[in-house]
BALUMVEX-693948 format. One record per atom (N, C-alpha, C): residue in one letter; x, y, z. Coordinates in steps of 0.001 Angstrom, whole numbers, padded with zeros to 6 digits, always signed. Layout:
REM residues N
aXYZ...
END
This chain:
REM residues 361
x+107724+106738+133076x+108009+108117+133472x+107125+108473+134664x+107767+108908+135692x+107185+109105+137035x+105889+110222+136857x+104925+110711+137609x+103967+111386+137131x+105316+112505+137720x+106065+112696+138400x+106609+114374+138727x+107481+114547+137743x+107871+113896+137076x+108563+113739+136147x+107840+114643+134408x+107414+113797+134373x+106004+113639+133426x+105918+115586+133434x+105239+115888+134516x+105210+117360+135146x+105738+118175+134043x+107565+117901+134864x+108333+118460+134899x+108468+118926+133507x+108644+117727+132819x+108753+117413+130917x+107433+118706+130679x+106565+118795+130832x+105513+119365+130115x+105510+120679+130256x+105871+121063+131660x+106378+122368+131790x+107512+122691+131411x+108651+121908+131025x+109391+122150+130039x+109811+122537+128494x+108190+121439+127662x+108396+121841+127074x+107301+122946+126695x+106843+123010+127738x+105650+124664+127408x+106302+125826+127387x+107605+125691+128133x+108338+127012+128000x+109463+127126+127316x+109859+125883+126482x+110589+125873+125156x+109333+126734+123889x+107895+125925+124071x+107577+126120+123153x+106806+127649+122855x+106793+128316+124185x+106756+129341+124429x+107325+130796+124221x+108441+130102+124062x+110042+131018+124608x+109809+132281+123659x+110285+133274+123624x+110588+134622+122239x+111412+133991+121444x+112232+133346+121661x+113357+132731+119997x+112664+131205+119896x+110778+131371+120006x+110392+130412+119211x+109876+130680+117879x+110670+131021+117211x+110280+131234+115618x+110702+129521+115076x+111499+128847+115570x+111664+127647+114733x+110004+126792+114563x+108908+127075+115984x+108447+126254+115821x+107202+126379+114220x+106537+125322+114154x+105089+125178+113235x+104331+125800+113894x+103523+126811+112854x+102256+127158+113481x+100933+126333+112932x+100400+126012+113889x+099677+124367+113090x+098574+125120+112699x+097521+125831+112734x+096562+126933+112396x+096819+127430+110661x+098222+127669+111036x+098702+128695+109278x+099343+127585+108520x+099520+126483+109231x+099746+125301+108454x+098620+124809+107433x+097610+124639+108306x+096438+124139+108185x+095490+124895+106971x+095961+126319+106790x+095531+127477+106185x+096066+127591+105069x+097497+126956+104760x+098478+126941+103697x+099755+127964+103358x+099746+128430+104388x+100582+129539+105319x+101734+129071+105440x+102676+128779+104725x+104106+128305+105258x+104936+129332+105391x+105921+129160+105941x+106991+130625+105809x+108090+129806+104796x+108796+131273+104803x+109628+130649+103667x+110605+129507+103933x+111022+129193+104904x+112266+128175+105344x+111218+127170+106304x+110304+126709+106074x+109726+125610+107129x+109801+124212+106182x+110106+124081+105290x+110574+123084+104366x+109697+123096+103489x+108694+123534+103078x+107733+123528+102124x+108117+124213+100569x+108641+125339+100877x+108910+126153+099478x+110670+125294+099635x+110538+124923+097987x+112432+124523+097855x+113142+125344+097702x+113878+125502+098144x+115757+126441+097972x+116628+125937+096951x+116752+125830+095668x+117415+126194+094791x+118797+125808+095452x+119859+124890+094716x+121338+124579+094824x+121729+125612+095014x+122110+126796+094168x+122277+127501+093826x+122318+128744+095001x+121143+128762+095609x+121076+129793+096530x+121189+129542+098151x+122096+128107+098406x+122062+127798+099772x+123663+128427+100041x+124591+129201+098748x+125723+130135+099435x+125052+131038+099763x+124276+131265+099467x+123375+132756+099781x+123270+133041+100738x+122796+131946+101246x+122103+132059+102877x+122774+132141+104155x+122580+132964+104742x+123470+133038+106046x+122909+131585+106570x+124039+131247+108149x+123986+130017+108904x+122452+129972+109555x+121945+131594+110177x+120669+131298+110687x+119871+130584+109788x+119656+130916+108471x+118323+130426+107630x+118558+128726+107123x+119491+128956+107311x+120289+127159+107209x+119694+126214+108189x+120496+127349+109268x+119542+125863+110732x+117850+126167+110833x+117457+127444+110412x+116141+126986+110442x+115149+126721+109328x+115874+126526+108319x+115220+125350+107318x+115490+124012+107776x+116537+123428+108365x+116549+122138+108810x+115566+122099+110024x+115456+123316+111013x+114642+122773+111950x+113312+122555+111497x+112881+123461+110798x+111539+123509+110327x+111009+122771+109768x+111950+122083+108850x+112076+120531+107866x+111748+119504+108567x+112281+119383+109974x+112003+118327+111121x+110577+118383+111907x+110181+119777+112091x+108645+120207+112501x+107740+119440+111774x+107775+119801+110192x+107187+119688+109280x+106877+117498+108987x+108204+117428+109044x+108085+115971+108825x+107442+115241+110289x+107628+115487+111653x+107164+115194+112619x+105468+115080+112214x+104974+116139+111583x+103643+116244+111574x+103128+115370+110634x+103958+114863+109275x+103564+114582+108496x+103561+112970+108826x+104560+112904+109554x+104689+111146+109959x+103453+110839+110695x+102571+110949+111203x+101026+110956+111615x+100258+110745+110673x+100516+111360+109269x+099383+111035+108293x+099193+109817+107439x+100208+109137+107433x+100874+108077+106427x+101031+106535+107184x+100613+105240+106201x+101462+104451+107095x+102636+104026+106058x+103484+103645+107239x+105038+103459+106899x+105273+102312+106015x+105014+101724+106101x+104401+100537+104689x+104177+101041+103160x+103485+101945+103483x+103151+102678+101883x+104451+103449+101411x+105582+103832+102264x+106142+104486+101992x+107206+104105+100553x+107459+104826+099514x+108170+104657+098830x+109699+104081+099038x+109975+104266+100321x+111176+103760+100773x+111597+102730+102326x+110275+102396+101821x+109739+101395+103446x+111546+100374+103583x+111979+099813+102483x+112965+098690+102658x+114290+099287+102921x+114458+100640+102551x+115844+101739+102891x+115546+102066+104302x+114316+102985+104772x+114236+102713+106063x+114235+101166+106565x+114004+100026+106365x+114366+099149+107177x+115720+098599+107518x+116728+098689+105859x+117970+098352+106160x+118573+099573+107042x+118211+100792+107229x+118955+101930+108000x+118691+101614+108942x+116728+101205+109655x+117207+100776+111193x+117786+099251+111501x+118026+098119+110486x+118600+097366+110745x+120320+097650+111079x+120883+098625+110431x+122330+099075+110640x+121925+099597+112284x+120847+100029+112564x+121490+100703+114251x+120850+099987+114882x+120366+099240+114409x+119574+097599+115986x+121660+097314+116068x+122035+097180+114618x+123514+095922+115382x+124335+096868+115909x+124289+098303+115431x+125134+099532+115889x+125212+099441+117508x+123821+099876+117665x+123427+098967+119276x+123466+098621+119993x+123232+097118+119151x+123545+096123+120003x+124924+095779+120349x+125560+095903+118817x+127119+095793+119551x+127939+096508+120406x+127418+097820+121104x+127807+099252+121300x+127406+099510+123025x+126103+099077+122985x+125637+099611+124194x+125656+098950+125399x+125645+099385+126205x+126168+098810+128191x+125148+098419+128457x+124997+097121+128550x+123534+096479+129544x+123479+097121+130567x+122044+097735+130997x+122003+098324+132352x+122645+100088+132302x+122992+100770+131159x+123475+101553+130806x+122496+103135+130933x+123613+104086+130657x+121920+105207+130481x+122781+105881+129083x+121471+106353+128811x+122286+106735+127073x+121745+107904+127222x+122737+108879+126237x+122224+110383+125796x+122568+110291+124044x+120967+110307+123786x+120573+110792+122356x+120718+112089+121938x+121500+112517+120746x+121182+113990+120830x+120863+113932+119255x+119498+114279+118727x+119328+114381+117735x+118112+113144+117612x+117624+113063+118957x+116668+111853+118999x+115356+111692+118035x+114931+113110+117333x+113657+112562+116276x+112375+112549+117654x+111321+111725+116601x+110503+111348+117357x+110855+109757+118304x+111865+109984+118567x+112377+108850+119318x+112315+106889+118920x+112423+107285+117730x+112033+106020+116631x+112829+104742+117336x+114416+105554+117961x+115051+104084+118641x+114992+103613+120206x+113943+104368+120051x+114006+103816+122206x+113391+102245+121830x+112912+101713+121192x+112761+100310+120965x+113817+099546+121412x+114972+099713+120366x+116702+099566+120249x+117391+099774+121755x+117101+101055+121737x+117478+100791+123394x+117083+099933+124891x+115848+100161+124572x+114684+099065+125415x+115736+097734+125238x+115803+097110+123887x+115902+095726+123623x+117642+095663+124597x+118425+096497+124767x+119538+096429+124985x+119725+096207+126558x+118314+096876+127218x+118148+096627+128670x+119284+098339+129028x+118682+098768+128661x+118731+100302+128917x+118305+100985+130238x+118809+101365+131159x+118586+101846+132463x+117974+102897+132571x+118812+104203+131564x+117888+105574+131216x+118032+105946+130142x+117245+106893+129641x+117370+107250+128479x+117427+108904+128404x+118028+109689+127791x+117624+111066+127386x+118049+111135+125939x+116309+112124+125515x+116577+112497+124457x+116771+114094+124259x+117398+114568+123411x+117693+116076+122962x+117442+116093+120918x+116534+117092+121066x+116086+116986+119928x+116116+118731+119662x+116777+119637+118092x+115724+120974+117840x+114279+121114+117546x+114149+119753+116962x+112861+120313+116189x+111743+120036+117774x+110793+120855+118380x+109729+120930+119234x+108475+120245+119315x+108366+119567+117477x+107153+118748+117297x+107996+116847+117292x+109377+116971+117180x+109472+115880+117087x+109544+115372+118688x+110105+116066+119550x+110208+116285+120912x+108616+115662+121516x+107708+116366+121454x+106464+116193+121667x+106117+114866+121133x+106401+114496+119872x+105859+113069+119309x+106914+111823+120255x+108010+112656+120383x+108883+111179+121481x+108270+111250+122490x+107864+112356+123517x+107003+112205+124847x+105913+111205+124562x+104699+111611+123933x+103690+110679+123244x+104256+109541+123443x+105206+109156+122363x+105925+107631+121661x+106292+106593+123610x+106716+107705+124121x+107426+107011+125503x+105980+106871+126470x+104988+108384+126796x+103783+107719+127445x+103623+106461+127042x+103333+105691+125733x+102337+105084+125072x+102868+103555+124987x+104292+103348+125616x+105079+102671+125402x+105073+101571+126844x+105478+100753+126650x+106106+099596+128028x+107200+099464+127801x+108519+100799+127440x+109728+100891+127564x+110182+100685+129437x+111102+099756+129286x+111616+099753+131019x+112290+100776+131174x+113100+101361+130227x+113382+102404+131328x+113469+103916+131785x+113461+104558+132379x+112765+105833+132538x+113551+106736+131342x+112877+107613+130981x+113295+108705+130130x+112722+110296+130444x+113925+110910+129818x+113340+112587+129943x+113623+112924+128405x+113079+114304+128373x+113503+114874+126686x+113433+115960+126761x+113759+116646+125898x+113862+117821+125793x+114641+118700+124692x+114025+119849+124230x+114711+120805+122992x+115252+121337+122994x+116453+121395+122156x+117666+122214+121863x+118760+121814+121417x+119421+122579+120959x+120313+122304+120121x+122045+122185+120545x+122412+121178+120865x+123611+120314+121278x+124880+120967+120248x+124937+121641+119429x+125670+122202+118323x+126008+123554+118597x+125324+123963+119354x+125587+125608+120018x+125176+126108+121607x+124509+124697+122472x+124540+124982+123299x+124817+123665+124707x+125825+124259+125724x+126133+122964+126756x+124978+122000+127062x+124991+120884+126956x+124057+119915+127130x+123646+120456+128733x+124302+120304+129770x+123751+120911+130845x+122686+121867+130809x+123033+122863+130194x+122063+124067+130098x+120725+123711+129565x+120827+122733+128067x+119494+122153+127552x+118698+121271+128594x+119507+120494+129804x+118979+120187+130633x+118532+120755+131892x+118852+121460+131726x+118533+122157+132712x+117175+122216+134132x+116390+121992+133572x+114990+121646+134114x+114818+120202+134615x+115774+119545+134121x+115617+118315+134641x+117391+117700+135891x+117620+118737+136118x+119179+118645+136945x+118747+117612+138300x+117498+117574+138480x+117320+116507+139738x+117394+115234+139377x+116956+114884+138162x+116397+113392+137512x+117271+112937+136620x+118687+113839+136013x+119168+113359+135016x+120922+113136+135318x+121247+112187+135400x+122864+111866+135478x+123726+112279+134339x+124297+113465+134218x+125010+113732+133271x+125814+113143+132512x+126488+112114+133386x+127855+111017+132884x+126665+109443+132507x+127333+110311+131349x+126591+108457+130802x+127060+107381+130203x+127084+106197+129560x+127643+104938+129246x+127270+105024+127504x+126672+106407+126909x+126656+105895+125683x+125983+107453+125229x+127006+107896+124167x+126511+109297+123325x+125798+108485+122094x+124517+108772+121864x+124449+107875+120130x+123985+109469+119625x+124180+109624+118151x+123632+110816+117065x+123369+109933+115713x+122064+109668+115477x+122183+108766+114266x+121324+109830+113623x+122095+109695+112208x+121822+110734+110714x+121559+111982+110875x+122478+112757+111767x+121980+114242+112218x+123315+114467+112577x+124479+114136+112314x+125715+114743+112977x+126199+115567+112342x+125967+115079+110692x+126903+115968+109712x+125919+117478+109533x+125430+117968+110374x+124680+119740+110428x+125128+120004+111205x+126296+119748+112282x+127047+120364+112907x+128414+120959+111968x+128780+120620+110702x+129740+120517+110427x+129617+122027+109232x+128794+122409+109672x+128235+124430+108771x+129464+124743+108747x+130235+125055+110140x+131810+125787+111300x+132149+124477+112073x+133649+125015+112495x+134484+124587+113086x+133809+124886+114603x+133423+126052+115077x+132705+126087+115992x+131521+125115+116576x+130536+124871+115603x+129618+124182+116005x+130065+122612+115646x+131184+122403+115208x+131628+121039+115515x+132090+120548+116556x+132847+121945+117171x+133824+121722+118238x+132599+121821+119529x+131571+122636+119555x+130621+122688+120368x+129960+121348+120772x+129594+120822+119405x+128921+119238+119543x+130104+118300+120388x+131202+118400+119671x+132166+117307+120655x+132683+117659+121992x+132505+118794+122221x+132794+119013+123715x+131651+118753+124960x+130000+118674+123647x+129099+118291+124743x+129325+116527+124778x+130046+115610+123507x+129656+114495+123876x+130446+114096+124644x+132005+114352+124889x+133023+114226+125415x+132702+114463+127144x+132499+115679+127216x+131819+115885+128420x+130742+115131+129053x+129859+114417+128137x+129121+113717+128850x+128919+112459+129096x+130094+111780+128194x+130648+110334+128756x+131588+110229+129921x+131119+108990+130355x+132322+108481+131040x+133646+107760+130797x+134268+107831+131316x+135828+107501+130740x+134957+105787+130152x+135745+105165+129081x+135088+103836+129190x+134060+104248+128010x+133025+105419+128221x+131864+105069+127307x+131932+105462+125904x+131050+105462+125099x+131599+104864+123377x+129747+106173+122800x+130711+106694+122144x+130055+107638+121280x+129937+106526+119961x+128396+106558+119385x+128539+106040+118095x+127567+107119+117295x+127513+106783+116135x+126394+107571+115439x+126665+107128+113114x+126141+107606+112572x+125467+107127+111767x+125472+108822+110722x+126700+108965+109693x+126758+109653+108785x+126909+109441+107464x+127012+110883+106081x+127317+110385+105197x+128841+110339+105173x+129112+109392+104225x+129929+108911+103862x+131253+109964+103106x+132040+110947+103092x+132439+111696+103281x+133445+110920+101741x+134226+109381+102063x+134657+108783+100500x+133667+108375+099881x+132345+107981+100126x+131283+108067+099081x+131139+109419+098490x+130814+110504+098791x+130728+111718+098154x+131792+111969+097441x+133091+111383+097789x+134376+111928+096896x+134279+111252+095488x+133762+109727+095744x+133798+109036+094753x+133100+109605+094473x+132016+109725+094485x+130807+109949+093385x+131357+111547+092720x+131468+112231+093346x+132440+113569+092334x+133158+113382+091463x+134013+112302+091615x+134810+112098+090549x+134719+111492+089460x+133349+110970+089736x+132467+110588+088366x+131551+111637+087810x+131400+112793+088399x+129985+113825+087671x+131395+113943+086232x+130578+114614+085301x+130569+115322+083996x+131208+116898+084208x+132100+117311+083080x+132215+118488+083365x+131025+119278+084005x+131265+120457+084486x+130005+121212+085029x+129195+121065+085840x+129052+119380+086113x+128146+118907+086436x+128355+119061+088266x+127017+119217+088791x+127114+119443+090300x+125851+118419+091276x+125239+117444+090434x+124512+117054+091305x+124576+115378+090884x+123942+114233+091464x+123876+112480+091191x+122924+112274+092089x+122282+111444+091552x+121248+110710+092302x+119981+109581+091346x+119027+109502+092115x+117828+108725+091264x+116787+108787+091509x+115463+107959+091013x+114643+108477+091969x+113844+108518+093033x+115104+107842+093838x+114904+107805+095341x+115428+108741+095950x+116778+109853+095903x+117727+110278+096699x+118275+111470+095534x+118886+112588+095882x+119661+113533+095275x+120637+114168+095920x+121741+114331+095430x+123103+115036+096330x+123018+116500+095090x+122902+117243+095294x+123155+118559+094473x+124314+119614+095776x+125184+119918+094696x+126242+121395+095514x+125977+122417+094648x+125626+123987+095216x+125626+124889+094892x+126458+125361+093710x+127270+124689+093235x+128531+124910+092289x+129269+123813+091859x+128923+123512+090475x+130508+122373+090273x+131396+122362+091277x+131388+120692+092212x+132489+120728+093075x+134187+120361+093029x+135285+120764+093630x+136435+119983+093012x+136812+118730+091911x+136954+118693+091201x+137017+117396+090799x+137693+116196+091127x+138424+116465+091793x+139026+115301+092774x+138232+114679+094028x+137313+115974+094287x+136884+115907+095465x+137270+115911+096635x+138224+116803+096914x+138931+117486+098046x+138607+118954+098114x+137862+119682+098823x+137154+120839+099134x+138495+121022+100006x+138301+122632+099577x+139873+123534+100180x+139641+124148+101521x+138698+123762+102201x+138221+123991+103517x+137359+122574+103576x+137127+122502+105458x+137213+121157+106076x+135534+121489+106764x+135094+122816+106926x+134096+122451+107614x+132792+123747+106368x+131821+123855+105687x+130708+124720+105654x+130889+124327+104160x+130717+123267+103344x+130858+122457+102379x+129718+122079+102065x+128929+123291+101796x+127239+122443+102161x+126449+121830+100266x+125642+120809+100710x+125197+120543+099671x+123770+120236+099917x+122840+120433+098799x+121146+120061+099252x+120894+118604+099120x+119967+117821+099713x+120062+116833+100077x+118363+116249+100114x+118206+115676+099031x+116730+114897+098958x+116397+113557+099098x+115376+113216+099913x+115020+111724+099717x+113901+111861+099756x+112733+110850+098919x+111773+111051+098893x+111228+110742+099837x+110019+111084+100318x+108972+110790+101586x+109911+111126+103041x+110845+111857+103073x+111567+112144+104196x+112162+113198+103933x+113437+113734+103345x+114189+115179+103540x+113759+115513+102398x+113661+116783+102065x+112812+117671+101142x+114081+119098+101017x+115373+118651+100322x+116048+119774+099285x+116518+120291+100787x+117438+119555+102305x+117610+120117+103137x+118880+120566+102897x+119560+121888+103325x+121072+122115+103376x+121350+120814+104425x+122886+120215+104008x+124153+119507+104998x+125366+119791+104056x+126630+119054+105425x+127027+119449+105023x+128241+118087+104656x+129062+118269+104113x+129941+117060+104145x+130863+117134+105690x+131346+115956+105980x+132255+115077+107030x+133138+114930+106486x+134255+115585+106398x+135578+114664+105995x+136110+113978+107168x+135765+112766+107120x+136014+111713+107779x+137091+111788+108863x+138572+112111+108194x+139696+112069+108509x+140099+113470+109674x+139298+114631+109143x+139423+115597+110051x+138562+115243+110917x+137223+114697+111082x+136568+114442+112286x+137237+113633+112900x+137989+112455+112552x+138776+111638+113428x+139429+112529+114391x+140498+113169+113611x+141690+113871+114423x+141048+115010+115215x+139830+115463+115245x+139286+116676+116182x+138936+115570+117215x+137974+114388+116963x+137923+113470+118206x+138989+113619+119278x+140400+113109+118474x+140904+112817+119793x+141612+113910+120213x+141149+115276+119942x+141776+116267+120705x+140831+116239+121878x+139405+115989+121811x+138632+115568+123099x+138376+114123+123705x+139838+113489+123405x+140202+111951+124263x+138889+110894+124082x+138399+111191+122374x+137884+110496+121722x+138452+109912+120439x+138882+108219+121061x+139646+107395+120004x+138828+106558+119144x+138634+106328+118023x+138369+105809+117070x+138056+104123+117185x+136934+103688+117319x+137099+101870+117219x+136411+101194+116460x+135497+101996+115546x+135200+101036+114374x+134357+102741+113565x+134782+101930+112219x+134036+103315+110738x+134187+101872+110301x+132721+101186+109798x+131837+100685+108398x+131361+101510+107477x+131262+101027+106253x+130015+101657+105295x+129171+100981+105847x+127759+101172+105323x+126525+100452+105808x+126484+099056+105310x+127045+099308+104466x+127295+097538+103457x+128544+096627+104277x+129166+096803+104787x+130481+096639+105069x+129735+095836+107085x+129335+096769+107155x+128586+096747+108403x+127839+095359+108565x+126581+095746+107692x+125977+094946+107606x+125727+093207+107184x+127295+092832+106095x+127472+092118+105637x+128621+091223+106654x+129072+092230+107414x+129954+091784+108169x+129400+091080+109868x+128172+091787+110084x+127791+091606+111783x+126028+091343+111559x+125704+090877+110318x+124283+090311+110419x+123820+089291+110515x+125135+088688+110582x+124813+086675+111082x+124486+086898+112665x+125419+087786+113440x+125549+088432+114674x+124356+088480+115615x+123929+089220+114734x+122084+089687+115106x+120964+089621+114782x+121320+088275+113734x+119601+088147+112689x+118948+088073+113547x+119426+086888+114698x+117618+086705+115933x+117521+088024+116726x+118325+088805+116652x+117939+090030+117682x+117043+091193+116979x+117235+090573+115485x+116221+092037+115122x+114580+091684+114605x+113440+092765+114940x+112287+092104+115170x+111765+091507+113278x+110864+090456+113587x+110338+089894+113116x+110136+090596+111082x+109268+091599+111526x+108901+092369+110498x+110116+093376+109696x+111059+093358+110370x+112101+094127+110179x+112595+093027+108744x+113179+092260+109121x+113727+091204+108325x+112811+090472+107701x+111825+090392+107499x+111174+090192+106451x+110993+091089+105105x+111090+092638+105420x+110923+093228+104158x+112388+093778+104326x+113161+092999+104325x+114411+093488+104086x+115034+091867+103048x+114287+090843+103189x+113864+089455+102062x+113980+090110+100836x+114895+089535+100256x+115283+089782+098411x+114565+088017+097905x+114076+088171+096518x+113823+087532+095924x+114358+086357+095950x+115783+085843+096096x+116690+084704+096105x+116736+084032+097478x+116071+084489+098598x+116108+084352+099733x+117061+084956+100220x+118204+085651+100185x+119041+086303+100873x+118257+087660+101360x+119076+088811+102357x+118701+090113+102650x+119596+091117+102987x+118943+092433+102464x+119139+093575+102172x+118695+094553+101363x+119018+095167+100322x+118268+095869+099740x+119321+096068+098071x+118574+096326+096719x+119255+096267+095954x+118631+097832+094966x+119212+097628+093931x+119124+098949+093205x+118992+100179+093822x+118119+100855+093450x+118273+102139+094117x+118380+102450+095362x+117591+101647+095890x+117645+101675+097677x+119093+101416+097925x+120013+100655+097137x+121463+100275+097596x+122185+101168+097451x+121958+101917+096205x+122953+103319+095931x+122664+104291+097100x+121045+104463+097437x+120579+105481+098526x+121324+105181+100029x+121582+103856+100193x+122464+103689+101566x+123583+103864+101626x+124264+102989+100221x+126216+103806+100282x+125870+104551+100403x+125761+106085+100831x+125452+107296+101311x+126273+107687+102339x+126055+106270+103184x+126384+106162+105012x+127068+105540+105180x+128117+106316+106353x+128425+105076+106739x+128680+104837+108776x+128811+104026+109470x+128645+103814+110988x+130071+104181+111653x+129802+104822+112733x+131101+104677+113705x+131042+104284+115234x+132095+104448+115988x+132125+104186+117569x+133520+104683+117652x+133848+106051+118969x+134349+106068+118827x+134365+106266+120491x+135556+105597+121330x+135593+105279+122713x+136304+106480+123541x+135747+106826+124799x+136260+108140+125326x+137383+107629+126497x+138470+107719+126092x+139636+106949+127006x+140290+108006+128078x+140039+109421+128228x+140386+109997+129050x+139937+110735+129818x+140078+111460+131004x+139114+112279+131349x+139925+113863+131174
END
């Protein structure tokens, strides 16, 4: 990152983090004090009371949830984590997502980038540029860090805001000298389905990714599983509204259909736990089939939906030597084969991968 560059980013994000509609961010002081507010992910929200909640307190329990975990990923190492081998098979699904996906020499737009966990992935692909777009302000800050600190080749910018309600242009805004709008690759991994609250903020998200490919380039990204959730409904118990173990929890505000066909397509929300990572966040379900068909009203066609199992079992002969060392080692099952079994296996059917190619302008 060029030092004017560099600049630019910092005064950027001083006046994101600045702004009057910065209530999403952490106050690290009243953190520190034991001061949480009510929606920063700390106090839980009850199944029960996420109809309650209007859309604002929705997105800013998820943003705050992302603040919160940004900070917390600093304290811990990732090794200890209760779910070190689920995170490894999840980033093993987007090393091949990837690799099979992305334009050598390419520039990619992340939206929903985190603390930028895959500019590795991209690096390895021979990545030309990178931008990330992130809400949460602390995870933003930890990808700047992550990219100073890095011998990534290729240049990157970042920046906050939210791709779900506002033109990617505009979030870029500050950077209109340094950043090529038309790019060779939209990725959104495990952050797509919180666009799916409204029809609005779905249609918002696909008009920024649509818009910002080039004819040719390939949106992929990384959701739940929309016939996993059906199945699994159609196994709860009368009454019953939640499944899981104790790695992962799906709870809905209300006994859901029993077929599992919800009589509306988009604000289907359910709370959503994993341990050492999401903490009781509202999402919402994907029905698969309607996201298809909204794609290609924005001349986005469909070229591959895996489950993660399906994926993985299918394209990991593909890429064993491409993925690093340590990765595939604790992803080693007892018999010598790899992946992940019991609970960690139920916790991944969860997901499942797509690509879907932008053929028109």
């Amino acid at each position: 990152m060029p030092a004017e560059i560099f600049e630019t980013q910092k005064a950027s994000l001083e006046k994101s983090y600045e702004s009057s509609d910065h209530k999403r961010r952490i106050d690290i002081n009243n953190r520190r004090r034991g001061n949480y507010g009510m929606y920063d992910g700390s106090k839980k929200i009850e199944s029960d009371e996420l109809k309650n909640l209007d859309q604002n307190k929705k997105d800013e329990m998820v943003r705050n949830h992302y603040n919160l975990q940004a900070f917390h990923a600093r304290q811990g190492k990732r090794t200890e984590s209760p779910i070190y081998k689920l995170r490894s098979f999840n980033n093993c699904i987007k090393y091949i997502l990837i690799n099979k996906y992305a334009k050598p020499y390419g520039n990619v737009l992340d939206l929903g980038c985190g603390k930028g966990g895959d500019m590795g992935k991209w690096d390895q692909v021979l990545t030309r540029s990178y931008v990330g777009i992130d809400l949460s302000d602390q995870s933003i800050k930890e990808a700047v860090s992550r990219y100073q600190k890095s011998r990534f080749q290729f240049e990157a910018v970042f920046a906050t805001g939210d791709a779900f309600t506002m033109p990617v242009p505009q979030i870029l805004a500050d950077f209109e000298n340094e950043v090529d709008l038309q790019f060779d690759t939209v990725s959104m991994q495990f952050c797509m389905h919180y666009a799916f609250n409204s029809e609005a903020t779905v249609r918002t998200m696909l008009e920024n990714v649509s818009r910002s490919l080039k004819v040719g380039g390939i949106f992929i990204g990384t959701i739940p599983s929309s016939d996993f959730i059906k199945w699994k409904i159609k196994r709860l118990g009368p009454g019953e509204k939640k499944w899981g173990n104790s790695i992962y929890s799906v709870e809905f505000p209300e006994p859901p259909p029993k077929d599992g066909k919800f009589p509306k397509m988009f604000g289907n929300v359910y709370s959503y736990y994993l341990v050492d990572a999401v903490d009781n966040v509202p999402e919402f379900v994907v029905p698969f089939e309607k996201f298809r068909s909204l794609c290609e009203e924005y001349n986005l066609e469909l070229r591959f939906k895996k489950n993660f199992f399906e994926l993985f079992n299918r394209e990991i002969g593909n890429y064993f030597n491409k993925l690093p060392g340590p990765l595939i080692e604790s992803l080693r099952k007892p018999d010598g084969s790899y992946g992940v079994t019991g609970e960690d296996r139920d916790a991944c059917s969860f997901y499942l991968a797509f690509a879907f190619e932008k053929t028109s302008a």
